[in-house]
BAVEXLO-307831 format. One record per residue (C-alpha): x, y, z; residue number from 1; residue in one letter. Coordinates in Angstrom, 2 decimals. Example, Ala and Ser with C-alpha at 12.3 -4.5 7.8 and 13.67 -1.06 7.14 Angstrom:
<atoms>
<atom <12.30 -4.50 7.80> 1 A>;
<atom <13.67 -1.06 7.14> 2 S>;
</atoms>
This chain:
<atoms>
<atom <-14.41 -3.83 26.10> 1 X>;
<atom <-11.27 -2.52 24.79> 2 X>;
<atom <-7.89 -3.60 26.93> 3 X>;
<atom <-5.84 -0.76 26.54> 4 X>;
<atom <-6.08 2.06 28.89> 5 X>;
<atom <-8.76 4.43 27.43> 6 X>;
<atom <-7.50 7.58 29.53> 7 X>;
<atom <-3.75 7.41 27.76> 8 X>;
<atom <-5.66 6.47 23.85> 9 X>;
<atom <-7.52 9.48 24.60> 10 X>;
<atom <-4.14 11.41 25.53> 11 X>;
<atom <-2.82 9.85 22.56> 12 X>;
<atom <-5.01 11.38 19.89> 13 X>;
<atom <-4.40 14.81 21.19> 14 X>;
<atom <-0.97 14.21 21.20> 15 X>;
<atom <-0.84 13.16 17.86> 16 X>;
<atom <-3.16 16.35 16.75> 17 X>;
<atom <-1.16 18.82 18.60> 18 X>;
<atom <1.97 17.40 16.55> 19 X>;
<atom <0.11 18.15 13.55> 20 X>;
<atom <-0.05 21.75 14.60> 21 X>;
<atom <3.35 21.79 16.14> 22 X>;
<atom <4.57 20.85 12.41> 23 X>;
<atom <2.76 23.66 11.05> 24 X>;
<atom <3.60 26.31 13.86> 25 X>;
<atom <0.63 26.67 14.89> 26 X>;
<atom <2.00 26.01 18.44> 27 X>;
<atom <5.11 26.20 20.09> 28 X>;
<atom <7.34 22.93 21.16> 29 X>;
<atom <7.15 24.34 24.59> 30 X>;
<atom <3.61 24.18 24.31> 31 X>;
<atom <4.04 20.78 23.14> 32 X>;
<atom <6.03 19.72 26.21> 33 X>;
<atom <3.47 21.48 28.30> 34 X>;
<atom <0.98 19.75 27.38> 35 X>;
<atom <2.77 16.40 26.84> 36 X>;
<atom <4.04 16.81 30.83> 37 X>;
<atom <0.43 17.41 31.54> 38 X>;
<atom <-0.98 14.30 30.26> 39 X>;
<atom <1.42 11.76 30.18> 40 X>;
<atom <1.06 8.64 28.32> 41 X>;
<atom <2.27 5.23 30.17> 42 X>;
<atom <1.94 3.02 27.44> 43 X>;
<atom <4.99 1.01 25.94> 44 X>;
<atom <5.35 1.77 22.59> 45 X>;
<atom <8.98 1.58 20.81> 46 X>;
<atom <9.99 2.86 17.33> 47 X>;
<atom <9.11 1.06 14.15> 48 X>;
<atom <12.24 -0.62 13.91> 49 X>;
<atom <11.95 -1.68 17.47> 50 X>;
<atom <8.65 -2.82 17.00> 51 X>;
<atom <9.62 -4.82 14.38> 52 X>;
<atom <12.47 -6.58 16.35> 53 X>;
<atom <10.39 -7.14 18.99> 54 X>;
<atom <8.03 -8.86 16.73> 55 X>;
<atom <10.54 -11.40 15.80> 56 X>;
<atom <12.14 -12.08 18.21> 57 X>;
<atom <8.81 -13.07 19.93> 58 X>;
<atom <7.48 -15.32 17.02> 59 X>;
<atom <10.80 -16.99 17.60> 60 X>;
<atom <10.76 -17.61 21.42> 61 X>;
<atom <7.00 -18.54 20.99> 62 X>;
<atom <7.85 -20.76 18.76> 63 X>;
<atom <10.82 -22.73 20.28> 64 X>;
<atom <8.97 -22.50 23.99> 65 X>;
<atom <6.00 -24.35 22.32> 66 X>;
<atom <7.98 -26.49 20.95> 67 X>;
<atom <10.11 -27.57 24.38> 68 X>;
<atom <7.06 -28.09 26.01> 69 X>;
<atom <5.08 -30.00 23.03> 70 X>;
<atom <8.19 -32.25 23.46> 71 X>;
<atom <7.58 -32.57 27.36> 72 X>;
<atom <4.50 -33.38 26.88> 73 X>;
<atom <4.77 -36.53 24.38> 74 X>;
<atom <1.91 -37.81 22.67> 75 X>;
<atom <-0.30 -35.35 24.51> 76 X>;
<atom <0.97 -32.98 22.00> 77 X>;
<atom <-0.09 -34.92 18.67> 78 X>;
<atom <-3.91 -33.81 19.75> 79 X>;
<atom <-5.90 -30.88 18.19> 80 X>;
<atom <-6.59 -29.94 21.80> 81 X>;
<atom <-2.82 -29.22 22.54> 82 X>;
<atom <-2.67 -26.49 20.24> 83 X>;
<atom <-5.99 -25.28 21.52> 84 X>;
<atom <-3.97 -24.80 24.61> 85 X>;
<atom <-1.11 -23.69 23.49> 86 X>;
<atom <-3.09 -20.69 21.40> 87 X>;
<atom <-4.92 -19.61 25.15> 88 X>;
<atom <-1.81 -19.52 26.89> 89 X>;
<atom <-0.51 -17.25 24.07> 90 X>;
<atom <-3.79 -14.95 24.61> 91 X>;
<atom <-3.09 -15.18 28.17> 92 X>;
<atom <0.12 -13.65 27.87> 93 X>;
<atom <-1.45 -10.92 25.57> 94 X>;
<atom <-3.78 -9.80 27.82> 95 X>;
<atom <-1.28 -9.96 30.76> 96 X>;
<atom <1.47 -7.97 28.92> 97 X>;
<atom <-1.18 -5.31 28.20> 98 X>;
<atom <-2.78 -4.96 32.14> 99 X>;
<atom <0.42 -4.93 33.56> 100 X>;
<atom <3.06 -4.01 31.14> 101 X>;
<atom <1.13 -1.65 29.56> 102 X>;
<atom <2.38 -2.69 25.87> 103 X>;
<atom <0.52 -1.06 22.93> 104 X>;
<atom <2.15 -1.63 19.13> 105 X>;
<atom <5.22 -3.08 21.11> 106 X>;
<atom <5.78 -5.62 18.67> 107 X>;
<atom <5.11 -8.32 21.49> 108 X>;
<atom <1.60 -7.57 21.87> 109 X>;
<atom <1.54 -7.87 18.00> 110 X>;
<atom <3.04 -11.43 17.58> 111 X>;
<atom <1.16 -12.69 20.97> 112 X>;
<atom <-2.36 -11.96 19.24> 113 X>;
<atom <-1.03 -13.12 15.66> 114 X>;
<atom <0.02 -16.47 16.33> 115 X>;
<atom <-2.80 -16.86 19.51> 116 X>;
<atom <-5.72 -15.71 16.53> 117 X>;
<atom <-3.94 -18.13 13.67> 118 X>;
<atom <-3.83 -21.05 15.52> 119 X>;
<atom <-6.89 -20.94 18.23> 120 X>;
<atom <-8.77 -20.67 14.57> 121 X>;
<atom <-7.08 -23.36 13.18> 122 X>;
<atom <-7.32 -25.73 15.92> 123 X>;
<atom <-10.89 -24.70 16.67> 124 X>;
<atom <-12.01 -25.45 12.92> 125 X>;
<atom <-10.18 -28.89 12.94> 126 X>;
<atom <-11.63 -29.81 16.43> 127 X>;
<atom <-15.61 -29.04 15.29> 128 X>;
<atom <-15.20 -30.43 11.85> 129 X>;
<atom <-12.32 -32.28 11.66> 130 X>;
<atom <-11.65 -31.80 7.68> 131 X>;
<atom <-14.69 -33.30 7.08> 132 X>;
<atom <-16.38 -30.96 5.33> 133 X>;
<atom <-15.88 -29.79 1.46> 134 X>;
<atom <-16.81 -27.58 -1.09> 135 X>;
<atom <-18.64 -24.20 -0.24> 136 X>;
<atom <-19.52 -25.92 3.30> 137 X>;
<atom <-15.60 -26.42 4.35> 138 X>;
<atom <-15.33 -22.59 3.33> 139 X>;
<atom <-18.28 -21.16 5.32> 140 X>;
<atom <-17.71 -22.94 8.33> 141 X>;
<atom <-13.89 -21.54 7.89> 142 X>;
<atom <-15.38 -18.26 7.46> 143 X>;
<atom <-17.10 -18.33 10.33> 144 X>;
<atom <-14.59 -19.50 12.97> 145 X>;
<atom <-12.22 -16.60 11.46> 146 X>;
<atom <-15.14 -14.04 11.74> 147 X>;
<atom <-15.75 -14.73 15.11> 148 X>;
<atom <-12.28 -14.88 16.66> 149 X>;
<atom <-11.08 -11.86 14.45> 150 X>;
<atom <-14.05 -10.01 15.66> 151 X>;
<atom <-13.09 -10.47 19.80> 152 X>;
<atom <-9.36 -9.27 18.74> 153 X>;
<atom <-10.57 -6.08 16.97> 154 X>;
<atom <-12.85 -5.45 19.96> 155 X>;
<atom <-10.16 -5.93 22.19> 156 X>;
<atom <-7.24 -4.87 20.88> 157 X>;
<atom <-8.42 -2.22 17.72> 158 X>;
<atom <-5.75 -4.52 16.17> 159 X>;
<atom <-5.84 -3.23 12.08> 160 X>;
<atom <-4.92 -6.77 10.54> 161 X>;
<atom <-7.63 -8.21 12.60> 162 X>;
<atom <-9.87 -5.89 11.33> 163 X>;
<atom <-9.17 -6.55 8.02> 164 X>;
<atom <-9.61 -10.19 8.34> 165 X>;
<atom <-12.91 -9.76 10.15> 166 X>;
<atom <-14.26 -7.53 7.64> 167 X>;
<atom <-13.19 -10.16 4.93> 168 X>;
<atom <-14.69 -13.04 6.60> 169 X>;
<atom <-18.14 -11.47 6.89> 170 X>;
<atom <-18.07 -11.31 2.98> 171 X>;
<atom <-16.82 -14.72 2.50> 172 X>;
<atom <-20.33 -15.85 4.86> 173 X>;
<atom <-22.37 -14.02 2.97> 174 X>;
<atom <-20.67 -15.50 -0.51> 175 X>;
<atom <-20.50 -18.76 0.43> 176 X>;
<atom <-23.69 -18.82 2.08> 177 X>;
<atom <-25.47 -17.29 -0.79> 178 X>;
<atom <-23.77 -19.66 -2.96> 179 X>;
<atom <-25.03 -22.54 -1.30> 180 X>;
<atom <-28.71 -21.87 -2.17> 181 X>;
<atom <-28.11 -23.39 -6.12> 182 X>;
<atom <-27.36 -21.99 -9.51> 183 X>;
<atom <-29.48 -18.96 -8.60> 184 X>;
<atom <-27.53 -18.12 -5.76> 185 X>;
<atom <-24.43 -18.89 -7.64> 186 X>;
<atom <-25.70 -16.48 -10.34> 187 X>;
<atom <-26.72 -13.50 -8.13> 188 X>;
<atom <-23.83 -14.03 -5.98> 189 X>;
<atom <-21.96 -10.71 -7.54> 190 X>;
<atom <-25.28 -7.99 -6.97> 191 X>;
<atom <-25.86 -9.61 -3.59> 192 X>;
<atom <-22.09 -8.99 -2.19> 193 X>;
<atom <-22.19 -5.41 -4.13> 194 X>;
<atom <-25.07 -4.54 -1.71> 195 X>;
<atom <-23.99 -6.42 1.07> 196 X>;
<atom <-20.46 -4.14 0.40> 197 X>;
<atom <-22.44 -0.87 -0.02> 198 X>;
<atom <-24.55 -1.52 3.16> 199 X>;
<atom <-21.45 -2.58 5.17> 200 X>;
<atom <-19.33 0.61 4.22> 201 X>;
<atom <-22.68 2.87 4.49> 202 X>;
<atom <-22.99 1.71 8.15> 203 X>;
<atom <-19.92 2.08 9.00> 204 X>;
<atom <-19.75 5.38 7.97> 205 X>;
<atom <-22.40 6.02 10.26> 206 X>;
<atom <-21.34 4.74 13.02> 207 X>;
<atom <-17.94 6.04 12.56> 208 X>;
<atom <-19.08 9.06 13.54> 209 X>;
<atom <-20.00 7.93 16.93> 210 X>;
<atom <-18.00 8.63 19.96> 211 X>;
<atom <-18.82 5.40 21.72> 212 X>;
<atom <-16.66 4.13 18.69> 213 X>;
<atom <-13.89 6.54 18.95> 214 X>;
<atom <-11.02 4.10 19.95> 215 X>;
<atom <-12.04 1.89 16.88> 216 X>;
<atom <-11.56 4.44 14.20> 217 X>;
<atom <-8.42 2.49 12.95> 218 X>;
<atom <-10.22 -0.41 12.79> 219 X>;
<atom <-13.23 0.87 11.08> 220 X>;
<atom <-11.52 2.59 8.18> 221 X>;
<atom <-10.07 -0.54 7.59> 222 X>;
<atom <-13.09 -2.45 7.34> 223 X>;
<atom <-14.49 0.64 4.79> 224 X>;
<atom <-11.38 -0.26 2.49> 225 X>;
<atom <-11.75 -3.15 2.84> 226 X>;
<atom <-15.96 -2.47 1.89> 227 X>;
<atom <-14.99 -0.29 -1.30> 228 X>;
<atom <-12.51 -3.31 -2.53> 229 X>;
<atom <-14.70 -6.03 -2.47> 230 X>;
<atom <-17.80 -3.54 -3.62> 231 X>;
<atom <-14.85 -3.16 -6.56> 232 X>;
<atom <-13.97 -6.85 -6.84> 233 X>;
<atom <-17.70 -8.00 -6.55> 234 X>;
<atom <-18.30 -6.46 -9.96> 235 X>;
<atom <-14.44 -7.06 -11.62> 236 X>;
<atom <-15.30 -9.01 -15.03> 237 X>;
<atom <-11.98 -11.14 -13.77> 238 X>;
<atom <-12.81 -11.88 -10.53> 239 X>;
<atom <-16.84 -12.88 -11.21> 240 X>;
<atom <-15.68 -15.03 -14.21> 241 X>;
<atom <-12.77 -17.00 -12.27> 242 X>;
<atom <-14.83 -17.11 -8.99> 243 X>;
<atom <-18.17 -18.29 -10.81> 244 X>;
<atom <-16.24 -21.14 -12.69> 245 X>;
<atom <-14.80 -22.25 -9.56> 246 X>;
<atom <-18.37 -22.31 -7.59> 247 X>;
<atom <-19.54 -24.28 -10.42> 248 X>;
<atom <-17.02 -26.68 -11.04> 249 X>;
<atom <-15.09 -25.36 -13.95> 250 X>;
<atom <-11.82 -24.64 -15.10> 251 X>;
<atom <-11.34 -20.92 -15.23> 252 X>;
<atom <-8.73 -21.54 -17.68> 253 X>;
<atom <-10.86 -21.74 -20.35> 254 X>;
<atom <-12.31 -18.44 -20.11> 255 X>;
<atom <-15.97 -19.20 -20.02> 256 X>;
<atom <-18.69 -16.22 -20.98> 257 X>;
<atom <-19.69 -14.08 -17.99> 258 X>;
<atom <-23.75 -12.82 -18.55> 259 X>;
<atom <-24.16 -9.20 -18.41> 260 X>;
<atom <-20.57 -9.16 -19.95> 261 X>;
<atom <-21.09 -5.25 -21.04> 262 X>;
<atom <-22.24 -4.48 -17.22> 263 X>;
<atom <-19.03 -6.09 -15.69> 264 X>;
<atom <-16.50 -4.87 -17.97> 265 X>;
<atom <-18.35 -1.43 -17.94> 266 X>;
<atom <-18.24 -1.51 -13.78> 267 X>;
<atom <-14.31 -3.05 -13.80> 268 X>;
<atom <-13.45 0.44 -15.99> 269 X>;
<atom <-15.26 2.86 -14.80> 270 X>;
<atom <-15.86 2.32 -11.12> 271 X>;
<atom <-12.23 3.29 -10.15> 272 X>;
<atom <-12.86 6.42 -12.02> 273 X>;
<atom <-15.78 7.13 -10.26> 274 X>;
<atom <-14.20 6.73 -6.75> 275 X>;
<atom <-11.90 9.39 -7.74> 276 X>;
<atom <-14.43 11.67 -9.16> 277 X>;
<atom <-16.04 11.02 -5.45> 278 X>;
<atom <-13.02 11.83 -3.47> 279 X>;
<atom <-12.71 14.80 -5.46> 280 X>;
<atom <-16.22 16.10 -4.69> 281 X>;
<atom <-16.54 14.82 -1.25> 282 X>;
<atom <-12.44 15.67 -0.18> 283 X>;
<atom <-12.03 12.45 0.52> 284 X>;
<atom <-8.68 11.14 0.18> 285 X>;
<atom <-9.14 7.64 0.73> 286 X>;
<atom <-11.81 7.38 -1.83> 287 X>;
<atom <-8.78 9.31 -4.52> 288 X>;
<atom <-6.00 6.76 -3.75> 289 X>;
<atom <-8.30 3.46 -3.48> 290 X>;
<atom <-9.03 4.86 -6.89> 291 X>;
<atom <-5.82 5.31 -8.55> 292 X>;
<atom <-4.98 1.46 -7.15> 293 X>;
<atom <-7.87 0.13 -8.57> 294 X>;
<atom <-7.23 2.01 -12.16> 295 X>;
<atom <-3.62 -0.63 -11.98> 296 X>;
<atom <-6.10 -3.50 -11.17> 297 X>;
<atom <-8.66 -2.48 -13.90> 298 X>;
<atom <-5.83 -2.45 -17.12> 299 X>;
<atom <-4.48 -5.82 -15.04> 300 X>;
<atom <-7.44 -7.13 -15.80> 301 X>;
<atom <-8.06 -5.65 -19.60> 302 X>;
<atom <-4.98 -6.81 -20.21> 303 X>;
<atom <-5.66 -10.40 -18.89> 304 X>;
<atom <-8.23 -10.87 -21.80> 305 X>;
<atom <-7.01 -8.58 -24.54> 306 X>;
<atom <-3.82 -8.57 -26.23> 307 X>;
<atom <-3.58 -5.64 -28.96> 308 X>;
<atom <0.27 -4.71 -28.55> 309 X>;
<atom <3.31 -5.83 -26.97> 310 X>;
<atom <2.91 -6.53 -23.47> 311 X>;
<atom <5.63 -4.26 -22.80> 312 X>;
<atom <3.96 -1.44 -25.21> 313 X>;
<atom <0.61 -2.31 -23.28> 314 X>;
<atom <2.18 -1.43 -19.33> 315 X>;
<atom <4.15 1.37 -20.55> 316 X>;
<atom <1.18 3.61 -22.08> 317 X>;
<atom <-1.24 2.02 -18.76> 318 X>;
<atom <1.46 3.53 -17.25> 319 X>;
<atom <1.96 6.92 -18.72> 320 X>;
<atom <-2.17 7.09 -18.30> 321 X>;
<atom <-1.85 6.70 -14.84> 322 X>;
<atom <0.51 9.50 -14.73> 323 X>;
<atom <-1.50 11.49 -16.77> 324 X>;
<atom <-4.25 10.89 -14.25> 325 X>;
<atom <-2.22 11.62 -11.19> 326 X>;
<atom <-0.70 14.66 -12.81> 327 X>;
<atom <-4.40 16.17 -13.68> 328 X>;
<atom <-5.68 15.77 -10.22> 329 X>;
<atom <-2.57 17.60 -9.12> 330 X>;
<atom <-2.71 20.13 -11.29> 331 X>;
<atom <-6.59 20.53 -10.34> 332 X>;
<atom <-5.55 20.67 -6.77> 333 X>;
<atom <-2.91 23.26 -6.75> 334 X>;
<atom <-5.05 25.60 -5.88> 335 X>;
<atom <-7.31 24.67 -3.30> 336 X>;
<atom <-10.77 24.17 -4.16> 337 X>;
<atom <-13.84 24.57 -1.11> 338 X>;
<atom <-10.80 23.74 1.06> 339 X>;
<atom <-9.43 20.91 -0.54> 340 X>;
<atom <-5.85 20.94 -1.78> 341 X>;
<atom <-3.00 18.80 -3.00> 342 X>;
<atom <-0.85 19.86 0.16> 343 X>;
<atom <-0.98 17.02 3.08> 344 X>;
<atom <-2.86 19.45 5.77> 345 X>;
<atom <-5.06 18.12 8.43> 346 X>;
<atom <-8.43 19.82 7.86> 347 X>;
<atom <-9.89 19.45 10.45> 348 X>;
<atom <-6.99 20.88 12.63> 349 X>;
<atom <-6.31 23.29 10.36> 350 X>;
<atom <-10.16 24.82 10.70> 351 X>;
<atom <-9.98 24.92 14.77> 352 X>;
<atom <-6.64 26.57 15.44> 353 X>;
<atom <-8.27 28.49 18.10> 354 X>;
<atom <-9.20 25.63 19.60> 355 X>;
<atom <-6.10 24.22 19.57> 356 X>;
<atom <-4.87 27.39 21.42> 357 X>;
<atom <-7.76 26.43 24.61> 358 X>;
<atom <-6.19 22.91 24.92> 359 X>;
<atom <-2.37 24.04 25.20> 360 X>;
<atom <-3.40 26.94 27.73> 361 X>;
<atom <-5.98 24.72 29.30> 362 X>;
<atom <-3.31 21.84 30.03> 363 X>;
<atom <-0.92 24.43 30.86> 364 X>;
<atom <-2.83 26.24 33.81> 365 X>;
<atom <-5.26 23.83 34.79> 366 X>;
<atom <-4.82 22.60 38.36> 367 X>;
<atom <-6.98 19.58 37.55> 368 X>;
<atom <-4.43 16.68 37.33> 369 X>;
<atom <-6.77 14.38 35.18> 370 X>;
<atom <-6.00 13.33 31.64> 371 X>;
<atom <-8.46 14.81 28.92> 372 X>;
<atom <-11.94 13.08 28.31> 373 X>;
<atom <-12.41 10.44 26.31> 374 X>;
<atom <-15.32 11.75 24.68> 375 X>;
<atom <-14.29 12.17 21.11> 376 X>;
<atom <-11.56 14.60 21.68> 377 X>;
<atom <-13.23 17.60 19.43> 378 X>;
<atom <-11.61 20.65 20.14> 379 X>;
<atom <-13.77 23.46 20.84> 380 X>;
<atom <-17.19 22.67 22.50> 381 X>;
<atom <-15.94 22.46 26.11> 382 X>;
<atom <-15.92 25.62 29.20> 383 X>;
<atom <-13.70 27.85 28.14> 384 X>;
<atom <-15.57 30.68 29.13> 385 X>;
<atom <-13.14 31.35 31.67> 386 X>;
<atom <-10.55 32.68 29.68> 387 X>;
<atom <-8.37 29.24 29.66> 388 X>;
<atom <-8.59 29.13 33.35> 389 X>;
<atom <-10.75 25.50 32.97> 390 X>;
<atom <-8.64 22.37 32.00> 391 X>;
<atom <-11.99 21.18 29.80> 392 X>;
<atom <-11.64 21.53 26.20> 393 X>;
</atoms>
């Protein structure tokens, strides 16, 4: 289902591996080149900066060509329907640029399925409901629409931001669905997205590991972020007090009591503790920094309700904490521990050099012209019984 070439996002990963090792000389460049010449990748993909140019410069011509022909058009173009058309012929061009163009994280691609996703959802929602709706209704139906049309992008594209608001549409069903069933619903709402959260970033897990799923890793570590956030948020004393007033009608300024007070404020403290402990015994290192971002949002919110200094006193020792924090899990990772150190080293590359060895003399005297599997891309595991002489790996 994916558009891109899978042959040259296969090439890619190895590529980007072998540069890991190249950076540690653990190979040589020439063996770099080698293998680089051996697999060549045809995508289009310029430099940040170029991407980013690209970008805008595309939003702009987008923008002013829809414009021209809204204006050729006439009246035609006051309809919901124009825009509907409008969005497709943007997708068109998306899918287009990618067959036979070959862009991937061009910056074009990137604005074509931006605008093409914001307003084909936009359009869609007005055209089915019109701005009839309200209340938690308005917002499910909303959170459906985005849902669906962020979930085609990711499958077609792996496209990150898309993934992100996919994952955080699914949440905002279940919410406002949940919600929707009465005060019970509106009271449970916080345990029922913290499983729903746990389930969604326990599955995914699982079926990270699959290699059917291997050109969607990007977009499946965003959706476990975006998992251990809202697992975070569902239980933040902040966000269930401000998000229950507004389900039920009430002005959040006015600080209304949250039941189970002690469990919230106990889960908006500690939890971001906990995912550090976790990265630390599972070396995981997104687990360690979600944690140290969610220690800033945890005094945020402390601070929101208590006032015992200065707020100036207040941030500077939150601060200073932090450090603290960052410092100790430094200091515990100087030296490593069951593999797991401070230093930015690619583990899993790091425990396969040999491996690493079979694919650069593999690509270098293989007379099979064929770009590497896309089966995973696991080094070791392949035919290289033959002392190198087999281009598997």
């Amino acid at each position: 289902m994916i558009s891109y070439n899978k042959t040259w996002l296969a090439s890619l990963r190895v590529k980007a591996q072998l540069h890991q090792e190249l950076k540690q000389g653990n190979i040589t460049k020439e063996e770099f080149a080698a293998f680089n010449e051996k697999y060549p990748v045809g995508f289009y993909t310029p430099n940040i900066l170029g991407r980013i140019g690209l970008f805008i410069l595309t939003i702009v011509i987008i923008v002013f060509t829809d414009a021209l022909l809204s204006q050729m058009v006439g009246q035609a173009a006051e309809r919901a329907g124009w825009f509907c058309f409008l969005s497709l012929l943007s997708y068109t061009a998306l899918e287009l640029l990618v067959h036979f163009k070959f862009h991937y994280r061009s910056g074009v691609d990137d604005a074509l399925l931006v605008l093409s996703g914001i307003v084909f959802t936009g359009t869609v929602y007005y055209l089915i409901y019109g701005g009839s709706g309200s209340g938690s209704t308005d917002k499910l139906a909303f959170s459906e629409i985005v849902f669906i049309v962020s979930l085609w992008l990711t499958i077609r594209f792996n496209d990150m931001l898309a993934a992100a608001f996919c994952s955080g549409a699914f949440f905002g069903i279940i919410l406002f669905g949940w919600t929707r069933t009465g005060s019970m619903g509106v009271a449970t709402a916080p345990f029922v997205i913290m499983f729903a959260a746990a389930f969604v970033f326990l599955r995914l897990t699982y079926y990270k590991n699959k290699k059917a799923l291997i050109n969607y890793q990007n977009s499946l570590l965003i959706a476990q972020i975006v998992g251990l956030v809202v697992f975070y948020a569902a239980g933040n004393y902040y966000v269930v007090q401000v998000l229950g007033d507004e389900l039920k009608g009430i002005d959040s300024s006015t600080h209304t009591a949250v039941p189970f007070a002690v469990f919230f404020w106990a889960w908006t403290m500690l939890l971001p503790l906990i995912y550090i402990a976790i990265g630390l015994m599972r070396k995981d290192k997104l687990f360690i920094r979600l944690g140290m971002v969610l220690v800033a949002a945890a005094v945020i919110t402390y601070k929101n309700y208590y006032h015992l200094l200065p707020v100036d006193v207040e941030f500077t020792i939150a601060g200073a904490a932090l450090l603290a924090l960052v410092y100790g899990i430094t200091r515990y990772l100087k030296t490593p521990k069951h593999g797991f150190t401070k230093e930015d080293i690619d583990e899993d590359i790091k425990a396969d050099e040999i491996n690493v060895e079979s694919v650069i003399v593999g690509s270098e005297f293989s007379d099979t012209p064929t770009a590497p599997a896309d089966n995973g891309v696991k080094f070791g595991g392949g035919d290289f019984g033959g002392g190198g002489a087999s281009g598997g790996f």
